[in-house]
C-alpha positions as CSV (number, residue, x, y, z in Angstrom):
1,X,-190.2,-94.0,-72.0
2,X,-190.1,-95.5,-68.8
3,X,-187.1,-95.5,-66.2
4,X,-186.0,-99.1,-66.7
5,X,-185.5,-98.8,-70.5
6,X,-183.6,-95.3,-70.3
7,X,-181.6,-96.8,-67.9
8,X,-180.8,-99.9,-70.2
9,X,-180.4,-97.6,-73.2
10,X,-177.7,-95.9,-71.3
11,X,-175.6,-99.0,-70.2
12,X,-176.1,-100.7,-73.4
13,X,-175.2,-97.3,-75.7
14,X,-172.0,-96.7,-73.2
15,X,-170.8,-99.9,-73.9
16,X,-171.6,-100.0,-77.6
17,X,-170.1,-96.2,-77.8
18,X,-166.9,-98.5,-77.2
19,X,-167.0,-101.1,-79.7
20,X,-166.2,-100.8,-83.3
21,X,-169.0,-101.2,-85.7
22,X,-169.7,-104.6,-86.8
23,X,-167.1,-105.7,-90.0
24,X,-167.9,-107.9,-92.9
25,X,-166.1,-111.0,-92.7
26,X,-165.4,-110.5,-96.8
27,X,-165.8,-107.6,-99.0
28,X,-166.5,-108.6,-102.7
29,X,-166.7,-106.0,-105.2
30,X,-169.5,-105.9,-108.0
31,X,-169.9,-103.1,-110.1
32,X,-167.0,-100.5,-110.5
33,X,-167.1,-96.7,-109.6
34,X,-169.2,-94.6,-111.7
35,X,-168.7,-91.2,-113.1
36,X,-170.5,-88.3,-112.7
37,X,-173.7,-87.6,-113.6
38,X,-175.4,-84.3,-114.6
39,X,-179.4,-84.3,-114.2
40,X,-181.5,-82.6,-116.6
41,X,-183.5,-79.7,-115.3
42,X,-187.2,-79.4,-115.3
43,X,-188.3,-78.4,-119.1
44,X,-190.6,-75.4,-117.5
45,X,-188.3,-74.7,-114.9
46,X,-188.3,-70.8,-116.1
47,X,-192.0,-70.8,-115.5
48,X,-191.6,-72.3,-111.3
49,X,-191.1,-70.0,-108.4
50,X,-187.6,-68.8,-107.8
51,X,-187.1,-71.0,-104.3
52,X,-188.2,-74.1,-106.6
53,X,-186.5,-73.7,-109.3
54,X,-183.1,-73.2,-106.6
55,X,-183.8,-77.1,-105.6
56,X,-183.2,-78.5,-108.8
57,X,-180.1,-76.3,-109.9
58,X,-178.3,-77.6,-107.1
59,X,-178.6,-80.8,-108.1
60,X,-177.7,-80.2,-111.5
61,X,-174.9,-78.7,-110.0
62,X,-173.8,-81.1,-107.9
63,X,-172.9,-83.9,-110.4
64,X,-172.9,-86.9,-108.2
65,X,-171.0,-90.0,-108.7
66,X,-170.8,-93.6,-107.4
67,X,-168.0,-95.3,-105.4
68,X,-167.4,-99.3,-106.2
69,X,-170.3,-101.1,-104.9
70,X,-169.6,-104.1,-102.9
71,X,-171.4,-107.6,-101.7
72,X,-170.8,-107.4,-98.0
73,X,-170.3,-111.5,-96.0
74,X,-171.2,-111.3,-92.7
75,X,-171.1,-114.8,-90.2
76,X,-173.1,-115.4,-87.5
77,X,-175.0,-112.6,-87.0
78,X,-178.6,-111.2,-86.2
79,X,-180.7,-109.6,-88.7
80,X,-183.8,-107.9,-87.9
81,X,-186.8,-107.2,-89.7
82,X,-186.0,-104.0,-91.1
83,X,-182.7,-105.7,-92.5
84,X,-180.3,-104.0,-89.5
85,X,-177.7,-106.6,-89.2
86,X,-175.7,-106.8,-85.7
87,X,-173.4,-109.6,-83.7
88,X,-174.0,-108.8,-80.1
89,X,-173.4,-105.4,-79.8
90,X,-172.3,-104.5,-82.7
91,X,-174.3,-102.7,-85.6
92,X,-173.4,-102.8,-89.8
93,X,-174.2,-99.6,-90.6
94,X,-173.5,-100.5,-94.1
95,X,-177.1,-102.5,-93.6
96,X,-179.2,-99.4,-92.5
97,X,-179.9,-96.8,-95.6
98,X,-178.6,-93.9,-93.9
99,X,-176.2,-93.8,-90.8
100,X,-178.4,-91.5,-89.1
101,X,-180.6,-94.3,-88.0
102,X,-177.9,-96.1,-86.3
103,X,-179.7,-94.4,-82.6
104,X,-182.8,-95.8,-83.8
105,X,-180.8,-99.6,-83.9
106,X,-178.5,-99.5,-80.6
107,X,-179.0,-98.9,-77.6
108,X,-181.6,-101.9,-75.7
109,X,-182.3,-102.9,-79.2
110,X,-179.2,-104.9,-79.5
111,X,-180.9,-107.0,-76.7
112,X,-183.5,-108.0,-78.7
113,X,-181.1,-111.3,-80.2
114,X,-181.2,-112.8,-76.5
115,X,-184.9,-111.4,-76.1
116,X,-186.6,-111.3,-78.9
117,X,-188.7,-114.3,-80.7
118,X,-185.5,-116.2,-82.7
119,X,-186.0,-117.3,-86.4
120,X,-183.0,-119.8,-86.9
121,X,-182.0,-120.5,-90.4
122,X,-180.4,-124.0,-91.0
123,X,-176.2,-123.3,-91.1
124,X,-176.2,-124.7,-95.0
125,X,-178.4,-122.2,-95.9
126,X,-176.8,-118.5,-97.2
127,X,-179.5,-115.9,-96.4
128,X,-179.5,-112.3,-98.2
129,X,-180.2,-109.0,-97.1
130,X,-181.9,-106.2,-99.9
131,X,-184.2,-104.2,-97.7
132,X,-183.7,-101.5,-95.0
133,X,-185.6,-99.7,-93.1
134,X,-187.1,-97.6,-95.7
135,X,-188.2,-100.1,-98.0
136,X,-189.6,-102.3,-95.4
137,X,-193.7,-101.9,-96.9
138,X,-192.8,-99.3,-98.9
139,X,-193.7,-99.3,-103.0
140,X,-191.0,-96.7,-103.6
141,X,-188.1,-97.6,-101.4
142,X,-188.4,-101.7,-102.8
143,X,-188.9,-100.9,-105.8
144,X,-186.3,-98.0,-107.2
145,X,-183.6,-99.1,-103.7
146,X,-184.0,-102.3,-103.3
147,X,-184.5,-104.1,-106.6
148,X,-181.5,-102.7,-107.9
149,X,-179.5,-104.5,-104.7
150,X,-181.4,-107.5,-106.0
151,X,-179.7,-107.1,-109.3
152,X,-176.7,-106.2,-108.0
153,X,-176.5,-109.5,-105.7
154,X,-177.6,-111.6,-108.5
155,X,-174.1,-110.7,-110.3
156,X,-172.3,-112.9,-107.5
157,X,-175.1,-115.2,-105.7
158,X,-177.6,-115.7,-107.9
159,X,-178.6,-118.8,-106.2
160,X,-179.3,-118.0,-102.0
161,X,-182.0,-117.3,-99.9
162,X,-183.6,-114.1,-100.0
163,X,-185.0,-112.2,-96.9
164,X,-188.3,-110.2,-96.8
165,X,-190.0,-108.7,-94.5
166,X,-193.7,-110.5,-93.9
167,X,-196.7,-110.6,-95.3
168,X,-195.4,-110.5,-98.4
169,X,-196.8,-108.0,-100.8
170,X,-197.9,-108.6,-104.3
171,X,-195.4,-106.6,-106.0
172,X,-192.4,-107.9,-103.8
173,X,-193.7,-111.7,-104.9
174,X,-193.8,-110.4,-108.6
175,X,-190.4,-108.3,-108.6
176,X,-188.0,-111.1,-106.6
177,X,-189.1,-113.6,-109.0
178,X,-189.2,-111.9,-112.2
179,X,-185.9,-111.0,-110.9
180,X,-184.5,-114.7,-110.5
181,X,-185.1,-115.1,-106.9
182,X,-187.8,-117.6,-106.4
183,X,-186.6,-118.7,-102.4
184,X,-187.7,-116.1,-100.4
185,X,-187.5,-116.7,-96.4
186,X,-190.5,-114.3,-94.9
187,X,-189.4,-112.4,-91.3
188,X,-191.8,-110.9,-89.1
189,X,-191.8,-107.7,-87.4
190,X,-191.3,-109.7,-83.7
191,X,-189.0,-112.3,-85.0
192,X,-184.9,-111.7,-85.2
193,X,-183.5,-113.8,-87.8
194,X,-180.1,-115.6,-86.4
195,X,-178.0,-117.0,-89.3
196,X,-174.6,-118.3,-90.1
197,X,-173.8,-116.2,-93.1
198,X,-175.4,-113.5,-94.4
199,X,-174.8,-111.4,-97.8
200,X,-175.6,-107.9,-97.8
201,X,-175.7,-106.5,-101.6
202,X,-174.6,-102.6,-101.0
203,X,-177.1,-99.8,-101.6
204,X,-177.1,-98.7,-105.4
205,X,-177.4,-95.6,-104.2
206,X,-175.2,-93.1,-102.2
207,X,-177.4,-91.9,-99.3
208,X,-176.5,-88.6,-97.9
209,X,-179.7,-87.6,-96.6
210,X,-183.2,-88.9,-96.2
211,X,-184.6,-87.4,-99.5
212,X,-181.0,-86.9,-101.2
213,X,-179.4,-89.8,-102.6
214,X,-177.9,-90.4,-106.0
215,X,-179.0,-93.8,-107.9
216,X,-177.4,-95.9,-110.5
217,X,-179.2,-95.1,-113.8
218,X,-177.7,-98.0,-115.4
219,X,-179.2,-100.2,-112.8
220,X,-182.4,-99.0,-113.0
221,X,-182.5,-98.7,-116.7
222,X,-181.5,-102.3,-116.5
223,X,-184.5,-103.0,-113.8
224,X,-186.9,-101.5,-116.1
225,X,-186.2,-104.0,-119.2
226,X,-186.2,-107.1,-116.9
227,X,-189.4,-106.5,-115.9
228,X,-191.2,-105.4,-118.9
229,X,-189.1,-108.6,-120.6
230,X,-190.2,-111.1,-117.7
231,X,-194.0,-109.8,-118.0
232,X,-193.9,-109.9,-121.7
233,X,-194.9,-106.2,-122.4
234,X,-195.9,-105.6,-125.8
235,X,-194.1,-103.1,-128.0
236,X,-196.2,-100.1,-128.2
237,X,-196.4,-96.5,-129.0
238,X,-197.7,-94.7,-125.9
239,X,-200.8,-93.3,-126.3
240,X,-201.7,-92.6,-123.2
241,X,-202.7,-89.7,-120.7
242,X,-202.9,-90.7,-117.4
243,X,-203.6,-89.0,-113.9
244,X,-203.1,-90.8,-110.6
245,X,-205.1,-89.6,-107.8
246,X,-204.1,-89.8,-104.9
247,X,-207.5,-88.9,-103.5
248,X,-208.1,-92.3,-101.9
249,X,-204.7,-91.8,-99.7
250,X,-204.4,-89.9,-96.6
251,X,-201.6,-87.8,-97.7
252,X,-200.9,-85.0,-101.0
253,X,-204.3,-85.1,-102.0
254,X,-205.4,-82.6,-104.6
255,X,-207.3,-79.5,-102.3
256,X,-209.5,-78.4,-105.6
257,X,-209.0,-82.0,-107.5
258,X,-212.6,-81.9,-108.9
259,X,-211.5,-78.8,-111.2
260,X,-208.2,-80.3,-111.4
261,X,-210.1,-83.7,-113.7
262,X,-212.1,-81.6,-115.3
263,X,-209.0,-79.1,-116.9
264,X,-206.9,-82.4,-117.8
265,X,-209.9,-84.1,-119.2
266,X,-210.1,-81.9,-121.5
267,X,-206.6,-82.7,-122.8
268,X,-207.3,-86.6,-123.4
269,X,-206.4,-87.5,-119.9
270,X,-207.9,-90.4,-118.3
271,X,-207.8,-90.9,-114.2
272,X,-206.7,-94.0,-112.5
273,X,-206.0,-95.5,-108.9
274,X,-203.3,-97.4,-108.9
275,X,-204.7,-98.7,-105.6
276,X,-207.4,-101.0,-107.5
277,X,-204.8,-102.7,-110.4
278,X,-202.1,-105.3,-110.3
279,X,-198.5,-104.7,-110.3
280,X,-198.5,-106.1,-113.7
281,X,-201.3,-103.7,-114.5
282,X,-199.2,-100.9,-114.0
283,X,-197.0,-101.8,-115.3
284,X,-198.7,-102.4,-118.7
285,X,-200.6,-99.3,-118.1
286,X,-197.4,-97.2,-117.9
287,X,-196.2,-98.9,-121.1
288,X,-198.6,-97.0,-123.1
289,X,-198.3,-94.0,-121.4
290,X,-197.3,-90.8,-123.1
291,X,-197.8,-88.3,-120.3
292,X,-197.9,-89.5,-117.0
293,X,-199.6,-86.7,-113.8
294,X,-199.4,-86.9,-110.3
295,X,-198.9,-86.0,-107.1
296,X,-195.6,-86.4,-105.2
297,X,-196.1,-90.4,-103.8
298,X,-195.3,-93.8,-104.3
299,X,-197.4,-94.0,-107.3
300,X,-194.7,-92.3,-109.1
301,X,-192.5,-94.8,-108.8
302,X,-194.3,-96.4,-111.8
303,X,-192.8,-94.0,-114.3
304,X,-190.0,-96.3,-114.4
305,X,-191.6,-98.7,-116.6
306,X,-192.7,-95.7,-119.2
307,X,-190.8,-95.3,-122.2
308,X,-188.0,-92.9,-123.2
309,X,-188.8,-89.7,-123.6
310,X,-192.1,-89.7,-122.8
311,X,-193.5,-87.2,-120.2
312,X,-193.5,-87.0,-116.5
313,X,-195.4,-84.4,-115.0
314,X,-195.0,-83.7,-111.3
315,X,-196.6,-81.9,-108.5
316,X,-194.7,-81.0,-105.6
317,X,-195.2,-78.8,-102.5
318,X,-193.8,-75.7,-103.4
319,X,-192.9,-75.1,-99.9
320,X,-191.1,-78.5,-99.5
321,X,-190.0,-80.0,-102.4
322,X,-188.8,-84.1,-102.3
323,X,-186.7,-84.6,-105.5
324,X,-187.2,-88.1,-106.0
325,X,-189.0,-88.3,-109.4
326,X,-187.0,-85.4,-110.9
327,X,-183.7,-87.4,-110.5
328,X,-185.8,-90.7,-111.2
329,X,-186.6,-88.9,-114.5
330,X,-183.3,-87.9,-115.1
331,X,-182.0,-91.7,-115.0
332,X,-184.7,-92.8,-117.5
333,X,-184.5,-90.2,-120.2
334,X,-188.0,-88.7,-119.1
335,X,-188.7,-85.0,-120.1
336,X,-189.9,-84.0,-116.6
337,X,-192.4,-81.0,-115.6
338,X,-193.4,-79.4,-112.2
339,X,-196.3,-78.3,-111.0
340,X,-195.8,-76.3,-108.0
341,X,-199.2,-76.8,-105.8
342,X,-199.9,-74.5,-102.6
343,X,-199.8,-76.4,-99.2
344,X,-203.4,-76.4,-97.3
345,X,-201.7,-74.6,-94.2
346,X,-199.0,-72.3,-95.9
347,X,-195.2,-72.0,-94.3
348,X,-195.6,-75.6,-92.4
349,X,-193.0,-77.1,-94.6
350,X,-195.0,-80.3,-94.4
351,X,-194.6,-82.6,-97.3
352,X,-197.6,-84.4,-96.8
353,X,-199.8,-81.5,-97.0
354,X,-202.6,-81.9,-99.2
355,X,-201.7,-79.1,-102.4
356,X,-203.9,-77.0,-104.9
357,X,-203.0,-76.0,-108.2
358,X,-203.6,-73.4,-110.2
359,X,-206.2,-74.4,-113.2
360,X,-204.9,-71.6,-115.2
361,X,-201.0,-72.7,-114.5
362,X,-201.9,-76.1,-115.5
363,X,-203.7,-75.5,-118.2
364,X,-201.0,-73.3,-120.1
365,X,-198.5,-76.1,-119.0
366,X,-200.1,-78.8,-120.8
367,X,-201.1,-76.3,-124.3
368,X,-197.3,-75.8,-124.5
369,X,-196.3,-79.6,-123.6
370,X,-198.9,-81.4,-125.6
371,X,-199.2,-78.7,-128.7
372,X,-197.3,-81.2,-130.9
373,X,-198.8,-84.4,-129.5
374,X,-202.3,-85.1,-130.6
375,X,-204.9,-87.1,-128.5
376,X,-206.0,-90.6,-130.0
C-alpha cells in the first residue's frame, strides 16, 4: 500500500469514525418476525468423528430466529458494484452482508463517488439493490441470499429497476426474470452508480458470521416452486443418482476420486459437471434426483430444486466444516448425510483443501441409505 493512500485512508476513516452511518430515508416492513427454528441433524451423525458431529449440535441447539424484515429507501446516494450503498461519507451497513466488511468499504473508498467512473440513472427511475458483496459472481450467494431479497422486494415494488452486477451470468438472466424482474440495469466493476432513490430489500437471512447465518425456509421453499413453476418442470418421481465432480474446479476436489466413481457406480450413480449444462438443466436434472453427492461448493446449491425428502449427501473437510448445505437441507425437508473426507495437508484448517474419502466409509454409508431404494 503506498504512502499517499494510507495517508488518505487515515483522514477519510477519522472523519468517517465521526459520522453516523448512513440512515434510510423510509423503513417499510415486509415479512413479520419468524420463530425459531430447530435444524435436523445429520441421519449418520453417530457414525462422524466426535469434532464433526460437535458442529452440527450446536446448531441444532441454537434454534435461530428471524427479526421483521424490512425494504430499506435510500435518496440520492452512491451504490457500488458490490451493492455497498453510501452518501458522501457515510456507509449502510444494512447494504453489506456482514458488518465486518464495513473496513473493506470506508476509508478512500468513499472517494470513489467524486473519482470513480459515474453511472447516472435518470431521477424517474427507482433502482433496487439485491446483491452484496458475496453474491457478486457467486452461484451460491445469488442464488440461496439474494433471490429470496428478490422475492422479498417483489412484495412491495414489484415494478422497479433492478441492479446487477456486469456481465450478466446466465442464471442471474434466468432467476430475475422467472422471478418477475425483466429491467435489469447492468453495473460494472469500475463504474459507481449515482441515483435518486434506491430500495434495498433486507437480507433474508441473519448474518452473524461469514459461514453462519440463519435463512428463511419459507422463502426459499417458496423460491424453489417459482422456479420449477416458471420452467415448467414436470412432475416426476426421482430416479436419480447423481455425483457432481468437482474435478474440473480448482478447489475440494476429490484426492482418490477415480476410486471414489467407481464405489458409487456401483450403486446406480451417474457423474455430472454441472459446469457443461444450463441453469435450466439443473435444474431439471435435480428434479429427478433421488440422491444427490458432492463435494462442499456451489454446485450444492442445486439441491434446492430436489424434491422433499429425497437425499443430500455431503462431503465436508473434516477439519473445517462450512454448514451451508446442512442448514440448506434442513429448510427443504432433505434427509442429509456427511461424508467426512481427509484434507491433502492435515491440521491446515483450509476449506478449500482438496479431501479423500474413505471407500469403505462410503460404501457402508450408501448400503444402509439406499437398502430400501432400488436402482431403475
Amino acid at each position: 500500500m503506498s504512502l499517499v493512500k494510507k495517508a488518505v485512508d487515515l483522514a477519510v476513516g477519522r472523519i468517517n469514525a465521526l459520522l453516523p452511518n448512513l440512515a434510510a430515508a423510509e423503513v417499510i416492513d415486509i415479512l413479520p418476525a419468524q420463530k425459531e427454528f430447530v435444524y435436523q441433524l445429520p441421519r449418520n451423525n453417530e457414525q462422524l468423528p466426535g469434532e464433526v458431529t460437535k458442529v452440527y449440535q450446536a446448531l441444532v441447539d441454537s434454534k435461530p430466529s428471524l427479526p421483521v424484515r424490512h425494504l430499506y429507501v435510500y435518496k440520492d446516494v452512491n451504490v457500488s458494484y458490490q451493492g455497498a450503498i453510501f452518501k458522501n461519507l457515510s456507509l449502510a451497513i444494512k447494504s453489506l452482508c456482514y458488518p465486518a466488511l464495513k473496513k473493506e468499504y470506508s476509508d478512500s473508498f468513499l472517494l470513489k463517488q467524486w473519482l470513480g467512473k459515474p453511472a447516472p440513472v435518470p431521477a424517474d427511475v427507482t433502482v433496487a439493490v439485491v446483491h452484496d458483496h458475496n453474491s457478486t459472481g457467486n452461484y451460491y450467494h445469488w442464488l440461496i441470499e439474494a433471490c429470496p431479497r428478490i422475492l422479498l422486494l417483489s412484495r412491495k415494488a414489484p415494478e422497479c429497476t433492478l441492479l446487477v452486477p456486469a456481465p450478466i451470468p446466465e442464471y442471474v438472466a434466468t432467476t430475475t426474470a422467472l422471478l418477475g424482474y425483466t429491467k435489469l440495469l447492468p453495473i460494472r466493476q469500475n463504474e459507481m452508480l449515482k441515483a435518486g432513490t434506491v430500495l434495498l430489500a433486507e437480507p433474508a437471512a441473519e448474518h452473524k458470521a461469514f459461514d453462519l447465518r440463519h435463512h428463511d425456509p419459507e422463502l426459499l421453499q417458496e423460491l424453489r416452486t417459482r422456479i420449477l413453476q416458471g420452467l415448467k418442470v414436470p412432475a416426476v418421481t426421482p430416479f436419480r443418482r447423481i455425483y457432481v465432480s468437482r474435478s474440473r474446479q480448482k478447489t475440494r476436489r476429490l484426492v482418490n476420486e477415480e476410486a471414489f466413481v467407481a464405489a458409487i457406480k456401483a450403486f446406480g450413480f451417474e457423474e455430472v459437471y454441472f459446469e457443461n449444462m444450463s441453469f435450466e438443466e439443473q435444474v431439471q436434472l435435480m428434479n429427478e434426483t433421488q440422491v444427490l453427492i458432492g463435494a462442499h461448493g456451489a454446485n450444492l446449491a442445486n439441491a434446492l430444486f430436489m424434491q422433499p425428502n429425497t437425499k443430500l449427501v455431503e462431503i465436508v473437510n473434516e477439519e473445517m466444516v462450512n454448514s451451508v448445505y446442512f442448514r440448506l437441507a434442513s429448510y427443504l425437508e432433505l434427509p442429509y448425510y456427511v461424508i467426512a473426507g481427509k484434507p491433502r495437508v492435515e491440521k491446515t484448517y483450509d476449506n478449500n483443501s482438496d479431501l479423500t474419502v474413505d471407500i469403505p466409509v462410503l460404501k457402508a454409508l450408501l448400503q444402509h441409505m439406499l437398502a430400501s431404494a432400488p436402482v431403475r
